[in-house]
C-alpha positions in Angstrom: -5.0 -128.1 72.1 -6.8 -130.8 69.9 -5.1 -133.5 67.7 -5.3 -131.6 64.6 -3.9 -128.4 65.7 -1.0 -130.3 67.8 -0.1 -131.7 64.2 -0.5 -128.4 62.8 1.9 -127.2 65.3 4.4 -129.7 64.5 4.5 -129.3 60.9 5.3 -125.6 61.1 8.0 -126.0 64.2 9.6 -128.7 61.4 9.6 -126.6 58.6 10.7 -124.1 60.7 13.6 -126.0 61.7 14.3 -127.1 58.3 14.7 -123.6 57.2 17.2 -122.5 60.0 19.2 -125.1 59.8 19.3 -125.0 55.7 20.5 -121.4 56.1 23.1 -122.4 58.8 24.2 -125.2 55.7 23.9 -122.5 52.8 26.2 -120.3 55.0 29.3 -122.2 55.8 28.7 -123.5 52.2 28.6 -120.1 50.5 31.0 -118.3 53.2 33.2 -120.9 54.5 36.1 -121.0 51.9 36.5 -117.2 52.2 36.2 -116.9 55.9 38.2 -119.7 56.1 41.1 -118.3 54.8 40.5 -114.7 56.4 40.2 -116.2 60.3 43.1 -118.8 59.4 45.4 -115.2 58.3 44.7 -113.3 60.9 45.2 -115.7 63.7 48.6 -116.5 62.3 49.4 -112.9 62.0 47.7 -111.7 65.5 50.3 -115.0 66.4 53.0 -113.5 64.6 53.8 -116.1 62.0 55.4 -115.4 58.8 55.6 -117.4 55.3 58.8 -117.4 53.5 59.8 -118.5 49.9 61.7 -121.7 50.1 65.2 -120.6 49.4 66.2 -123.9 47.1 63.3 -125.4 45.6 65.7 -128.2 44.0 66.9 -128.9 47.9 69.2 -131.8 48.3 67.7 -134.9 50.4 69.6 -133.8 53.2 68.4 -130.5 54.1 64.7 -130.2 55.8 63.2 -128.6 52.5 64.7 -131.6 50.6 63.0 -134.1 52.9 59.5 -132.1 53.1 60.0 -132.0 49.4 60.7 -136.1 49.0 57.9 -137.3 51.4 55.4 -135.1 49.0 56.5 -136.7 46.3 56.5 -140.1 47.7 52.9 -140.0 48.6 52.0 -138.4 45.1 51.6 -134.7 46.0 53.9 -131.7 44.4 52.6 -129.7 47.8 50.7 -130.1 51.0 47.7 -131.5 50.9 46.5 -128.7 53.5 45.4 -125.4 52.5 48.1 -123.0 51.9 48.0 -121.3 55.2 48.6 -124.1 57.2 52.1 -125.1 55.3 54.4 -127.2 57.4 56.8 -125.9 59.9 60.0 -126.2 59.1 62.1 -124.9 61.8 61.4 -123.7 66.2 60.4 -119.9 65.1 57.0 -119.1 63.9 58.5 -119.1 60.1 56.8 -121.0 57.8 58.1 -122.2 54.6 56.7 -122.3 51.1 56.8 -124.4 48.7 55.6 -123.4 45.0 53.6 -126.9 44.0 54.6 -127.2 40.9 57.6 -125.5 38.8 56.0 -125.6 35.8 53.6 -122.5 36.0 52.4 -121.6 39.9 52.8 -118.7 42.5 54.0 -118.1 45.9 52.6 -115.1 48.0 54.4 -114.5 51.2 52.7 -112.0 52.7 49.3 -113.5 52.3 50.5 -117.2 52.5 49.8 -118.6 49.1 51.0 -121.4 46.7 49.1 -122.7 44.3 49.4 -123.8 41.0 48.2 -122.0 37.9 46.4 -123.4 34.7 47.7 -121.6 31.3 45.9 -120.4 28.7 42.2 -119.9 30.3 39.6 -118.5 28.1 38.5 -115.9 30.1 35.4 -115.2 28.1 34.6 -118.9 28.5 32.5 -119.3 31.7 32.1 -122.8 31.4 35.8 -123.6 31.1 37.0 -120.6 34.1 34.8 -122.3 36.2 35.6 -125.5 36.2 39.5 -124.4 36.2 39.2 -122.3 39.5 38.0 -125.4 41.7 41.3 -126.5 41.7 44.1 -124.0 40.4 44.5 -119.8 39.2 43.7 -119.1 36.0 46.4 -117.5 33.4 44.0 -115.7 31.2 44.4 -116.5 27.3 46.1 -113.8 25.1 47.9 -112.7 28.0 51.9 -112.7 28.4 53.5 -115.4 30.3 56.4 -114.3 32.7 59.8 -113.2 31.9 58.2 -112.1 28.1 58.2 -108.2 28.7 54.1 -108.3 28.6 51.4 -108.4 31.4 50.1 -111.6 32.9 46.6 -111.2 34.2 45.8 -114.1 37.0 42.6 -114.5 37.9 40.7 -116.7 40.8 37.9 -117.0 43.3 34.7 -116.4 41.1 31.5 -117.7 40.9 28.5 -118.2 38.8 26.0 -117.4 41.9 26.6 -116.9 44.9 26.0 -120.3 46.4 28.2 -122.1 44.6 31.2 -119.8 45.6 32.2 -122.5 48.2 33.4 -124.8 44.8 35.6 -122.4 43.4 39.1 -121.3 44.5 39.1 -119.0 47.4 43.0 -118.5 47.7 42.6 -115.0 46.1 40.0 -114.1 48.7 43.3 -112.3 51.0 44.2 -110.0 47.8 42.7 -107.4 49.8 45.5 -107.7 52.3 48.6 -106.6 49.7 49.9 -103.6 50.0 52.5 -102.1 48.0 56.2 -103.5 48.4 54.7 -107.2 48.8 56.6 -109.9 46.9 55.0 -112.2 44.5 56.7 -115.0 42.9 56.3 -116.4 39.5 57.5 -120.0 38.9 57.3 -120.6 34.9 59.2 -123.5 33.3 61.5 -124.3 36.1 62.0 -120.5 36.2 61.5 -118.3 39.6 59.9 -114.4 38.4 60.4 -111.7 41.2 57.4 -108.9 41.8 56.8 -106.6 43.8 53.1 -104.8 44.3 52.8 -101.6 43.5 49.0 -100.9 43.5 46.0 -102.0 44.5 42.5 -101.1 43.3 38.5 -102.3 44.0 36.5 -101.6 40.5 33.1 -102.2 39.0 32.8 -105.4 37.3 32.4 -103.4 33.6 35.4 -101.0 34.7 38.0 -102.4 32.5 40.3 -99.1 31.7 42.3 -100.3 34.9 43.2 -103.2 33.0 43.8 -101.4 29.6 46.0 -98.8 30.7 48.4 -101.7 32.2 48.6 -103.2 29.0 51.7 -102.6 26.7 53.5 -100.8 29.4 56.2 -103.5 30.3 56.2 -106.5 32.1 54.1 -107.0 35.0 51.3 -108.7 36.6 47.8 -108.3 37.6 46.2 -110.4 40.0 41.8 -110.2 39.9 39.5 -111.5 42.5 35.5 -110.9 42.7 34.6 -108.8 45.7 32.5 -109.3 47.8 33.3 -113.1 48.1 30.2 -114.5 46.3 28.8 -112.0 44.2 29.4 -110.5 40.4 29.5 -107.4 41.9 33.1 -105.7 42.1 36.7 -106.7 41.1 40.3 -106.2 43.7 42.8 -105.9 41.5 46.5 -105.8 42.7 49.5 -104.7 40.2 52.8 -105.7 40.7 55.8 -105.1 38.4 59.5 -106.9 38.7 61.6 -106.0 41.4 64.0 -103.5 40.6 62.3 -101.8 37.6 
């Protein structure tokens, strides 16, 4: 092999490198929120771990909650720094407690292991403003009730603009899959706890909005909408839960 082919040779392997490696990158970066979340809940439940609601949010200084609850706020945080699925241990069983992150408008999902903190009043028909809202919280979609009002609250998270960027947006609705009916969710609004329970669970189109429009003006309840799959426009999960007891 001569000098210029050798070179040749080397310029390809390179690229050729490159190229694995940059799909290895665009991978974990388009994938890795979502899988995250999907290997991290089924090794806790293959473990046998539960999540639990706290039982006193406003906890006194002397119970575990109310110390877990201080040190947050002492180093600036209304919640755990870690993802949601990882919340701290609070007792020798494999029951984990969680703690809403803020009182003001968030939601707790035991079965799945959420809490996370909702934004109010999202323009839903406004990509640019969604978007930047689901890097860090749920969006509460405009025009929609709030809790405890009689009207449906439509929750939305985990969407993208393509699907590369899906690892900068909010993957905590990625486990919606994973409710079945009889599932609580929690509503805290203005200090307020809001007790759900699911009742159904559908995957539409992205244009199929009759789901959506038959829930509406039918009493109080919730819808919760993630995209599916993770990283594309393609489908919706939507889950459906009404309060317990009604």
């Amino acid at each position: 092999m001569n000098k210029k082919d050798f070179v040749r040779l080397m310029i390809f392997r390179t690229i050729g490198n490159f190229l694995v490696l940059f799909t290895i990158f665009g991978f974990v970066a388009t994938f890795g929120p979502a899988l995250y979340y999907e290997v991290s809940w089924r090794t806790a439940d293959f473990r046998g771990v539960t999540y639990k609601l706290a039982s006193n949010i406003e906890a006194s200084n002397e119970t575990e909650l109310g110390r877990l609850v201080r040190r947050y706020r002492e180093e600036g945080q209304t919640a755990p720094a870690a993802p949601s699925l990882f919340r701290e241990v609070l007792t020798n069983t494999k029951e984990q407690i969680l703690v809403p992150p803020d009182t003001e408008f968030s939601i707790v999902i035991p079965r799945i292991g959420v809490s996370q903190r909702i934004q109010a009043n999202v323009d839903s028909t406004n990509k640019k403003e969604y978007l930047e809202v689901l890097k860090s919280a749920i969006a509460h979609a405009k025009g929609t009730a709030y809790p405890g009002l009689g009207g449906t609250t439509f929750l939305f998270a985990h969407s993208a603009d393509n699907f590369w960027s899906i690892g900068r947006y909010n993957a905590v609705f990625y486990l919606l899959k994973d409710l079945e009916p009889g599932d609580d969710v929690y509503l805290f609004f203005r200090g307020k706890r809001y007790n759900y329970e699911v009742y159904d669970k559908r995957i539409a189109e992205a244009r199929e909005v009759e789901h959506i429009d038959a829930a509406l003006g039918l009493g109080e309840k919730i819808i919760l909408q993630t995209c599916w799959p993770p990283g594309t426009d393609w489908k919706r999960t939507l889950v459906f839960a009404k309060p317990k007891g009604s």
